[in-house]
Structure formats: structure tokens, C-alpha cells
C-alpha positions in Angstrom: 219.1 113.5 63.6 216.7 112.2 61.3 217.6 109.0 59.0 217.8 109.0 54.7 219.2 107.9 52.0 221.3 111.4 52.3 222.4 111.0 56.0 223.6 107.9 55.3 226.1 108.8 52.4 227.4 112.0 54.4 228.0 109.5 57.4 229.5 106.7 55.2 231.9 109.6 53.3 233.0 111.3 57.3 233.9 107.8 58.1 230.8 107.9 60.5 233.0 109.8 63.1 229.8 112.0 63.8 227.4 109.5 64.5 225.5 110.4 68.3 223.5 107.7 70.8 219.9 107.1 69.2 218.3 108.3 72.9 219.9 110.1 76.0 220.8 107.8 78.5 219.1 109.9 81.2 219.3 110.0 85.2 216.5 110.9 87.2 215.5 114.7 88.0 215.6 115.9 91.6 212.4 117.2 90.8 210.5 114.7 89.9 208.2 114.0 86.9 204.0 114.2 86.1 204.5 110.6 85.1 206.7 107.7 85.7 206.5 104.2 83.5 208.1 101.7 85.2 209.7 99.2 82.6 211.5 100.1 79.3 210.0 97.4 77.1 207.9 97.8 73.9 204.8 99.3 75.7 206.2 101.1 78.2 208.2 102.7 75.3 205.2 103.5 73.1 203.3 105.0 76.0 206.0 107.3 76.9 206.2 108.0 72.7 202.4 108.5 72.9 202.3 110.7 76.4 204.6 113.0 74.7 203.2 113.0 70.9 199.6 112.7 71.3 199.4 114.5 74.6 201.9 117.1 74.6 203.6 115.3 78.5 206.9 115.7 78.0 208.1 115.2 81.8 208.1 111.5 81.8 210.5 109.1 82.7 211.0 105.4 81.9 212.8 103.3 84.2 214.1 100.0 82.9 216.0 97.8 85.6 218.4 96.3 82.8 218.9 97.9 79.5 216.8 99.0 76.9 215.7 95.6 74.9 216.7 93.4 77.4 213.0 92.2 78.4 210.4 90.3 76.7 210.5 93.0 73.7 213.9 91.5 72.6 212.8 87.5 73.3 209.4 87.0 71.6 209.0 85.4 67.7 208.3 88.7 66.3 204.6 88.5 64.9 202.1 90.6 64.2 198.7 90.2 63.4 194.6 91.3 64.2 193.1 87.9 63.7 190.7 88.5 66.6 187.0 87.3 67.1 185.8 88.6 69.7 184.3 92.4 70.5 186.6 93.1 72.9 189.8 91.9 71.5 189.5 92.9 67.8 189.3 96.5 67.6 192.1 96.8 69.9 194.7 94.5 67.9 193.3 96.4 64.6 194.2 99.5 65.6 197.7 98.2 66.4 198.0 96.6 63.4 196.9 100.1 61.9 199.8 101.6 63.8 201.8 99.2 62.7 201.2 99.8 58.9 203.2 103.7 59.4 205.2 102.9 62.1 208.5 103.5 60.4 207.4 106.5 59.1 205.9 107.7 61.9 209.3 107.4 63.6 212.5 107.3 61.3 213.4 104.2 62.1 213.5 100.8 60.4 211.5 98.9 62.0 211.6 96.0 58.9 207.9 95.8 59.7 206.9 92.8 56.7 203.4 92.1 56.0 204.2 89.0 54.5 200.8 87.8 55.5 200.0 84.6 58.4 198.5 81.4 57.5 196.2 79.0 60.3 196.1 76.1 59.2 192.4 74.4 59.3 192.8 70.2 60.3 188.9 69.6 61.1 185.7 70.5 59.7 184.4 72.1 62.5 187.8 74.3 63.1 186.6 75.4 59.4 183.5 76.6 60.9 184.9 78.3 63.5 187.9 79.6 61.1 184.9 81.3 59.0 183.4 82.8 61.6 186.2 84.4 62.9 187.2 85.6 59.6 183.5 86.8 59.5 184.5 89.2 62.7 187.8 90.1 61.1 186.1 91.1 58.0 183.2 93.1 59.9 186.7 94.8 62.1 188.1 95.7 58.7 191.3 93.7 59.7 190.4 91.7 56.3 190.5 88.0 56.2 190.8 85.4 53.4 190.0 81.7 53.3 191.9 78.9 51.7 191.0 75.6 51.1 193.4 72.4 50.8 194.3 73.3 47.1 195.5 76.6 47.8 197.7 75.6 50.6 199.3 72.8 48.7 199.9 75.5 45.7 201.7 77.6 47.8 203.2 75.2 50.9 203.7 71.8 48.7 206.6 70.6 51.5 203.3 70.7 53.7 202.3 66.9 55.1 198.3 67.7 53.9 197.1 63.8 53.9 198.9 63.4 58.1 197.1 60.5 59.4 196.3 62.6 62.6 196.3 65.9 61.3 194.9 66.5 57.8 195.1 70.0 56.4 192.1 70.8 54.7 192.7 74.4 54.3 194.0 77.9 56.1 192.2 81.4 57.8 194.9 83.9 56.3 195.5 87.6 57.0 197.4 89.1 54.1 198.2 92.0 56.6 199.6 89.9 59.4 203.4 89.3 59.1 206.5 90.0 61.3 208.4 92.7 62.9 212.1 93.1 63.9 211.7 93.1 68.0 214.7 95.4 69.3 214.3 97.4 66.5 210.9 98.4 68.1 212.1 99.7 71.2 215.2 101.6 69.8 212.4 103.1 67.6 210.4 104.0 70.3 213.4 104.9 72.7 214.8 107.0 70.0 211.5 109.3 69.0 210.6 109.8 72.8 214.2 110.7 74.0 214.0 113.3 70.6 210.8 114.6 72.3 212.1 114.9 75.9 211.3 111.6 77.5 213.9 110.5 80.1 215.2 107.1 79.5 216.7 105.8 82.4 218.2 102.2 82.8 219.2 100.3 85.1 216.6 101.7 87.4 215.0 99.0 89.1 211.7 99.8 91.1 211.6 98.7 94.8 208.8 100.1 96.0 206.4 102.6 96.1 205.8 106.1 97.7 202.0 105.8 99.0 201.0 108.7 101.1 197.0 108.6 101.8 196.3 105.8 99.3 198.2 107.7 96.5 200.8 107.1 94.8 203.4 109.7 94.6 206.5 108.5 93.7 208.3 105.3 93.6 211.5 103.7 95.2 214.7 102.7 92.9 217.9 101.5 93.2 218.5 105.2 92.2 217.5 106.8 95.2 213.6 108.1 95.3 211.5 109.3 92.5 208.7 111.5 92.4 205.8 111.4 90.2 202.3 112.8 90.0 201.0 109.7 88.5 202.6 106.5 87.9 201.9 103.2 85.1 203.7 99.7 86.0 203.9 98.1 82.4 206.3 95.4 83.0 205.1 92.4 81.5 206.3 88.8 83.6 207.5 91.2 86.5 203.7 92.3 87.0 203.2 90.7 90.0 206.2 90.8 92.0 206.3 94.7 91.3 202.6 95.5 92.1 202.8 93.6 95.4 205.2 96.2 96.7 201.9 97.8 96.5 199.8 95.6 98.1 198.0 94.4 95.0 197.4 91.2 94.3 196.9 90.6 90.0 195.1 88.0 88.5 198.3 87.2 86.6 200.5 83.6 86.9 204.2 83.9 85.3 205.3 81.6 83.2 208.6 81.0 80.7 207.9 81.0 77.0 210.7 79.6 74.7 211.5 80.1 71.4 213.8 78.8 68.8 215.7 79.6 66.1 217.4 77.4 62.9 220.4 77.8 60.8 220.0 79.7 57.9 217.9 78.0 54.7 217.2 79.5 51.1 213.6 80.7 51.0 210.9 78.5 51.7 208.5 79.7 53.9 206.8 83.5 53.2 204.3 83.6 55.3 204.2 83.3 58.9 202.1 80.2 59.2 200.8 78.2 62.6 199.3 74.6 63.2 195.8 74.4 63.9 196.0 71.3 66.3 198.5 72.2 68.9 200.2 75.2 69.5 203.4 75.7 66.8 204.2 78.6 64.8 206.6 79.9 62.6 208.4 82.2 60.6 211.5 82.6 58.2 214.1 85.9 59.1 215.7 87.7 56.7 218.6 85.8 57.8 217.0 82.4 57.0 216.6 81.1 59.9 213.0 79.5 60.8 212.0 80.8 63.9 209.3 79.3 66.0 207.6 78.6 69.4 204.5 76.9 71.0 203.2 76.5 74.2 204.7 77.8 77.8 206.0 75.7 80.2 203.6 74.9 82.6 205.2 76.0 85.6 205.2 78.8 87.5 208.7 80.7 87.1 210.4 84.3 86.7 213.1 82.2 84.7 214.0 83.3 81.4 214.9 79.6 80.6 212.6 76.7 79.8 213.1 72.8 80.1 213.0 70.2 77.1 209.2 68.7 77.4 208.4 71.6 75.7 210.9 72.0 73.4 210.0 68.3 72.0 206.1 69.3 71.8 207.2 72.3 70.3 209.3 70.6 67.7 206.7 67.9 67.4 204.1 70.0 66.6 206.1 71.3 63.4 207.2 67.8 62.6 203.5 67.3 61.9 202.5 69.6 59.5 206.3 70.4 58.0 208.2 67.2 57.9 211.4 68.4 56.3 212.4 70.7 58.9 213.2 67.3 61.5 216.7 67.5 59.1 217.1 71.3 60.2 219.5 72.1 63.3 218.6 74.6 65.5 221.1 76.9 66.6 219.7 78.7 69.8 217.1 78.5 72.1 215.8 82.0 74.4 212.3 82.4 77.1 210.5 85.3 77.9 208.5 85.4 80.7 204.7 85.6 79.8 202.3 87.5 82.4 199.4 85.1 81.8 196.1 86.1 82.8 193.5 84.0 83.8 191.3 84.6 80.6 194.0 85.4 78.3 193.3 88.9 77.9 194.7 91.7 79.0 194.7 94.8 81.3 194.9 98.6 81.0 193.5 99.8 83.9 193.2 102.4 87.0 194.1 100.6 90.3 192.8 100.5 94.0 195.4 103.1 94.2 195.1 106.8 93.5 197.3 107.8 90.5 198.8 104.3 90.0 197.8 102.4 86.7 199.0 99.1 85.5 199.0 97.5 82.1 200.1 94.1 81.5 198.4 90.5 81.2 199.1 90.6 78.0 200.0 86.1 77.5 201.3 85.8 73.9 199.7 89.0 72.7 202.4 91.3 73.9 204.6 92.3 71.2 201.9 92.4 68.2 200.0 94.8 70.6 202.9 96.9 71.1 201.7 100.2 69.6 197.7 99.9 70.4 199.3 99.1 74.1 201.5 101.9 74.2 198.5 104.6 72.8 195.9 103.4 74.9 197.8 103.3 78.2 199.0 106.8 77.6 195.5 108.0 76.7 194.4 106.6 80.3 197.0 108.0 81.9 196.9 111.9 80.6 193.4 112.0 80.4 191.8 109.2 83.2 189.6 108.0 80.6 189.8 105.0 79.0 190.2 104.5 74.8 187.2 103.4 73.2 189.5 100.2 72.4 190.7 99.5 75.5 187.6 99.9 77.3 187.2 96.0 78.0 190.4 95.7 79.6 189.8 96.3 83.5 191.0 94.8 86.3 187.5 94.1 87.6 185.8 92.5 85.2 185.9 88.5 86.7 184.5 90.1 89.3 181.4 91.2 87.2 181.9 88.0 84.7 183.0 90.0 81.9 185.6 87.1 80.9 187.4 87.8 77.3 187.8 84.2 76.8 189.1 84.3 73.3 190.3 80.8 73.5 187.5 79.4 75.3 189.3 77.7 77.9 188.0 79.0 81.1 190.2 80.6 84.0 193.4 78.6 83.3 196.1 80.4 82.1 198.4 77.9 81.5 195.8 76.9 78.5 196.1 80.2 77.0 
């Protein structure tokens, strides 16, 4: 059934008595399939969406162990942007800001994808200098870029605390095509158009173990009996390591619980997503009012989807510094995610040690903005054991021939990413 303006009148005057599931909530063939993506998140989604689009691989399954938005693609603050520097990174994230741009056209669904544009805030001179230059690499990606200086941001923020004693705003890096996107819509987007294309989506499925037979993977183990599969793509964000180690593969991935937060509703005041430029805070306005923002993880190690209140203060302090008025805001609820970190903040779409079994994931606080790029990359790999031009970078190897995507510039500490 495709959605318009029509559809919705006819359903409205039947008193919606004919209204169907958006995807088939399918079990697993006796069979088997020529690929199985183990977790029914955003990118597992888009690569089973991609597999059976772009590639014609319809016999796919997706196996979620909980229900369809009930992982990190339904817990994350909803941005989207391509405000990359380096080579590696930047063509990846435009292209999935690209894919972005017709996503709800691409698949009947409302997505409320809103390039209302994001706004990092510049405190030093040198960040400035380093702001430019980025913008410099956005501009040469094509992602466009625009800079503001401490005027500009007053003109259009003027509840903004630009003279802070600490933390002085002397202007903003802005992508005019950055914004937000509604989360859960995603994946019942994605569920729905590769269902339609005959994608079996099968949940609670949890994965076990593997079928290995001469260092190949042919199958996998479930709490619904054994599955086979020519090939096989783990894409299950936090959950990476405990899942591949039923493998015997050890990732270069730490788990870790980001939180995020969400106020009661206010009138209009913030249309941009915008993010402070000395810690880690950023922050949005939904449709529904609410400010939502988040910050740093917590620095333990934890499959948890619950943090603890050192973070919420830094979180809340950090947004106290550059947005003063928002200390007389309540917040209504509080959620974590857990974050597959990896130890140079970038992430992995990659072949493993094992014959037909790929993995994808690593993806820190990249995960949902990179959602479509993820999803067409991975199934590129997967149906034709090549990887995208894009994605290329993103192997599991490369520490071991110091080919580091240190975007941040931290080092190997993934807590710092």
C-alpha cells in the first residue's frame, strides 16, 4: 500500500477498518537464505532495503532479538549532518546526507527528515582556525559549509551567553543542510520498503552463535532454532562484541552507555540544531517542543541502557554555559543507548577472518546520521565482495597498518571520542 494525500481520506472515510501491518512479521524459512543481517536497527534495515533494491537479493532475512526500534535506532538525539574533515570520513557521511535529502521519497514514508541546519559554536581563536579549515574540506566534499562570526550568532541566538567569562562565543561552523530526523520513523521506513520487496523481518530472533564449518560461516544459531545463510553481516551496534565473540573474534570496540535527555515542551526558540564548542553538549528542539540533548558517554564500560548522574550534570552544565535560560527548564525523561566505541572513532565495514561473515559497526556517535550511507555500503560489500568507493577506509585492519581515522585527534581512547 503506498501512502498520499488520497489513501489517507479513503482510510479516514472507511473508518480505517482496512489499514494492514507496515512489514510482515516473518519467521525463518526451513530453507535458509543467501544472506542473513543479524540486528534490526537503522543499518541493518537499510542494508537489507539496499540488498534487495540496488542488488536485486531478495532472500534475506533480518533478525532483531527484541522488536523492530527497540535498539540504539529508537534512543539517539536524532541528528544528521556531513560536517566531516577528514578523507576518509567525509565522502562517506555526504553521501548519507545525500540519501538523506530523498529518503521519504525514495520510500513512502515520513520520515520528518528537517534540514533545519546545525550550528558549532566557535569559543577560541584557534578553534576558528580549525572550524575554517574543516569547512574548507566540507566545501571541497560539496557538503557546503558557512561561517559565522559573533554578530551573526547573537542575531539569530540573542538568549546565547556570548561574553561567558570561560567560554566566549566568537562565532559558529554551520551546515545549512545538517538538521534532524525522526529515529523510529527510520526503521519502520526501512522495515516497511524491504518487507514490500521480500525481505523477511524476523524479531525476536536473538543470535547465539554461529554455524562455522571449515572457517565459513554458514548459518547462524537463534533462539529460533538454526538458520542457514550463504553469507552472513553482524550490524548490531553496542552488542558487537559479545555477538562476534561467539565467533572467536575479538573487535577493537569498548561499549559504553550514552544518555540523552528530553525537556517539557517550550514555544519556539531554538531552529537549528546547535552544539558547544568547549565540551561535548548538543541540542535540538522537536516538533513537540521539547529541547532534546546529550553529551559525553559515561566512562564506563557497560551493556546497560542506563547511565548515572556525573554525566547528566556535565551534560547539563555544558548547556548552562552557552544557554543560561534553559537551567529554569525541567526535564521530563532521561533514555541510553549503548555506543560501540572504537578506538579511533571511526568506523568499520568490513570482511572478517571468517569466510562469508562481515561485520559493520564501530560506529561511536556517528550511528544514526550514517544510517543510509551504512546501510548502501554494507550491502554493496556484501552482494558484490567489494568494497564502496566510500567505505573503503573502514577495515578492520587498518591499526594494524596505522591507517588511524582520528577525526578528533585523541589517539586510541575511545572513551574520548
Amino acid at each position: 500500500m503506498g501512502y498520499s494525500a488520497f489513501q489517507i481520506l479513503k482510510d479516514a472515510l472507511s473508518g480505517y477498518k482496512g489499514l494492514k501491518p507496515a512489514w510482515r512479521d516473518a519467521e525463518p524459512k526451513d530453507g535458509g537464505y543467501d544472506i542473513v543481517i543479524i540486528g534490526g536497527g537503522g543499518h541493518g534495515l537499510a542494508t537489507a532495503y539496499y540488498l534487495a533494491k540496488k542488488h536485486n537479493i531478495t532472500n534475506v532475512a533480518v533478525l532483531e532479538k527484541g522488536w523492530i526500534g527497540s535498539g540504539n535506532v529508537g534512543r539517539n538525539t536524532t541528528i544528521i549532518r556531513s560536517n566531516y574533515l577528514l578523507k576518509g570520513n567525509e565522502p562517506f557521511y555526504e553521501l548519507s546526507m545525500q540519501l538523506w535529502e530523498n529518503l521519504e521519497q525514495e520510500l513512502n514514508y515520513n520520515a520528518m527528515v528537517s534540514q533545519r541546519g546545525i550550528m558549532n559554536l566557535i569559543h577560541t581563536d584557534a578553534q576558528r582556525d580549525a572550524f575554517i579549515r574543516r569547512a574548507n574540506s566540507m566545501l571541497f566534499a560539496g557538503a557546503g559549509a558557512e561561517y559565522l562570526n559573533a554578530d551573526d550568532v547573537k542575531d539569530r541566538y540573542p538568549f546565547l551567553d556570548m561574553k561567558n567569562a570561560r567560554f566566549p562565543i566568537k562565532g559558529a561552523l554551520a551546515q545549512p543542510r545538517g538538521g534532524t530526523v525522526r529515529h523510529d520513523a527510520v526503521a519502520w521506513g526501512y522495515a516497511r520498503a524491504a518487507s514490500d520487496l521480500g525481505v523477511d523481518i524476523i524479531q525476536n530472533c536473538e543470535v547465539t552463535g554461529f554455524s562455522i564449518e571449515n572457517d565459513k560461516c554458514v548459518g547462524v544459531k537463534t533462539t529460533k532454532g538454526d538458520i542457514k545463510a550463504n553469507r552472513v553481516g553482524s550490524c548490531v551496534a553496542g552488542s558487537s562484541s559479545r555477538v562476534m565473540a561467539n565467533a572467536g573474534i575479538k573487535l577493537p570496540i569498548e561499549s559504553h552507555v550514552l544518555q540523552a535527555f528530553v525537556t517539557e515542551g517550550l514555544k519556539p526558540v531554538l531552529g537549528n540544531v546547535i552544539t558547544f564548542g568547549a565540551g561535548h553538549f548538543y541540542c535540538s528542539q522537536s516538533n513537540k517542543g521539547g529541547l532534546v540533548f546529550g553529551g559525553d558517554i559515561d566512562a564506563y564500560n557497560t551493556y546497560a541502557q542506563r547511565g548515572n548522574l556525573p554525566v547528566v550534570e556535565d551534560v547539563c552544565s555544558g548547556g548552562m554555559a552557552i544557554m543560561p535560560m534553559i537551567g529554569r527548564v525541567r526535564v521530563l525523561r532521561t533514555w541510553g543507548g549503548i555506543m560501540d566505541m572504537s578506538m579511533d572513532g571511526s568506523p568499520f565495514i568490513d570482511k572478517t577472518p571468517i569466510k562469508e561473515l562481515f561485520f559493520n559497526g564501530g560506529w561511536c556517535y556517528g550511528g544514526f546520521k550514517a544510517t543510509p550511507a551504512s546501510g548502501y555500503c554494507y550491502a554493496h560489500l556484501l552482494a558484490t565482495d567489494n568494497h564502496h568507493e566510500v567505505a573503503n577506509a573502514y577495515r578492520l585492519d587498518r591499526f594494524k597498518y596505522g591507517a588511524m581515522i582520528d577525526e578528533k585527534g585523541v589517539g586510541a581512547q575511545p572513551n574520548l571520542h
